[in-house]
C-alpha positions in Angstrom: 91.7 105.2 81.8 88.8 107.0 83.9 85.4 105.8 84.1 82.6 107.9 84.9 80.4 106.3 88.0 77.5 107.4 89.9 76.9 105.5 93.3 73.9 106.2 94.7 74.7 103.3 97.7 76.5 104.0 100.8 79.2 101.6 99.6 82.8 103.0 98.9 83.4 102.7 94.9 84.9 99.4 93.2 88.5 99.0 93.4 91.1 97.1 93.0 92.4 94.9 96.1 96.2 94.0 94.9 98.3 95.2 92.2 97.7 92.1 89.9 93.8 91.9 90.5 92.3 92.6 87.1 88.3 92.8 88.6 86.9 95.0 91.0 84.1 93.8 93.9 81.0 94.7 93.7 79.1 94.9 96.7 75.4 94.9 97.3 73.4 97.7 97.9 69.8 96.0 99.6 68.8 98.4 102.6 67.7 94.6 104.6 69.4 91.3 104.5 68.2 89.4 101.3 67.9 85.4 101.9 68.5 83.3 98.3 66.8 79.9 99.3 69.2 77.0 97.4 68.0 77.2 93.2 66.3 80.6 93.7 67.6 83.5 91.2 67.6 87.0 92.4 68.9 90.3 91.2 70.9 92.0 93.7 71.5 96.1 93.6 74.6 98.0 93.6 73.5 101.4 93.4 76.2 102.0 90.7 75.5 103.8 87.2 78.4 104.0 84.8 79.8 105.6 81.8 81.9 102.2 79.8 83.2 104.2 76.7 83.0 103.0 73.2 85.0 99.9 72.2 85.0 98.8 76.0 82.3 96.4 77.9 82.3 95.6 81.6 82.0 92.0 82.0 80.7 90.4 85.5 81.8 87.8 87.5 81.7 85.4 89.7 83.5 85.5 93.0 85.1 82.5 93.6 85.1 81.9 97.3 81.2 82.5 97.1 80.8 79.6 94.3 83.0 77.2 95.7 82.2 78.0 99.0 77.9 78.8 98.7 77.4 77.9 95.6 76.6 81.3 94.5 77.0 82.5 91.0 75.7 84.4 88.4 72.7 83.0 86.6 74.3 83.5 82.9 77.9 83.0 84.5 79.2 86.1 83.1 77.4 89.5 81.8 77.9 91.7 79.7 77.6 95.3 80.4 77.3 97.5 77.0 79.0 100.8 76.7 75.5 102.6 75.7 73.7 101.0 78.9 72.8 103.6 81.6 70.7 101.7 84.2 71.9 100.6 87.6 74.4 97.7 87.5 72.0 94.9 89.2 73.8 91.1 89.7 71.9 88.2 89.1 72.7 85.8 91.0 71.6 82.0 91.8 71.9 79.7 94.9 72.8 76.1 94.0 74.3 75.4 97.4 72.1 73.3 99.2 71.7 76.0 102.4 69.8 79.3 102.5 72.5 82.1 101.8 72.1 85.5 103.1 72.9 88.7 101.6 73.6 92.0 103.5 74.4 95.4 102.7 78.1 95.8 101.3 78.6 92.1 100.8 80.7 91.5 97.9 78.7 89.7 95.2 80.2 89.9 92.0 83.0 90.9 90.6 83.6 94.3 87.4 86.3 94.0 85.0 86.4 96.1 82.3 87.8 95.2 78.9 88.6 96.4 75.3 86.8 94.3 72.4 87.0 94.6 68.4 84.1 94.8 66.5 84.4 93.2 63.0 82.7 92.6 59.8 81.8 89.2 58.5 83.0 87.8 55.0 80.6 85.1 53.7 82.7 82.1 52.1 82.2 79.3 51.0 84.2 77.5 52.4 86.9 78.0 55.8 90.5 76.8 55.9 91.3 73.4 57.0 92.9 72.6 60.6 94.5 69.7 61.9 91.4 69.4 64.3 88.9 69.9 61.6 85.4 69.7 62.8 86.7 67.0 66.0 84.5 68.9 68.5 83.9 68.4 72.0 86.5 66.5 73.8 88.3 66.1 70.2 91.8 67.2 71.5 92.6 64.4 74.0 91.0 66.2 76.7 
């Protein structure tokens, strides 16, 4: 599948690292290092602009070696990118490390993979089938 992109940053375009790797980095686009003090939220640019076609979403990610590492993430853990949004692809990001971290140009942030969905309909029921789990709910399995 091809994806339109515009990149307006001096970054080379997302790719993939390794054959198996299923997201791309996305690396930040700020013209002067940008310091996330520990529980601040930011939005960090990319300078990217893209084209997701119908029936497809881009979803964004965490990087792992940042969270476990920093304690960076993403302040709504993963986003969604819709296939009709236009604007530039912007990460927001939290520090809950307990240092200042700082962001420079062409740090890798985040992480783009794009995936198929279904929409559907709903069918309202009375009533849903049965399960052995039933309504058991949190921690209900064992685990």
């Amino acid at each position: 599948m091809t994806i339109k992109i515009v990149n307006t940053s001096k970054n080379p375009l997302p790719e993939y690292k390794t054959l198996g790797a299923s997201g791309m980095d996305l690396l930040a686009n700020n013209e002067t290092p940008m310091t996330i003090l520990p529980m601040e939220r930011t939005l960090i640019p990319t300078g990217l602009f893209v084209e997701i076609p119908l029936g497809y979403e881009g979803q964004v990610r965490a990087r792992s070696g940042l969270s476990i590492k920093n304690g960076i993430t993403l302040v709504n853990c993963v986003g969604t990118i819709d296939s009709d949004y236009r604007g530039e692809l912007k990460i927001p990001i939290i520090n809950l490390g307990d240092e200042p971290f700082e962001i420079k140009q062409g740090d890798r942030v985040a992480q783009l993979i794009i995936s198929k969905y279904e929409r559907i309909d709903w069918e309202s029921v009375d009533s849903v089938e049965d399960t052995h789990r039933g309504t058991g709910g949190f921690g209900s399995t064992g685990v």
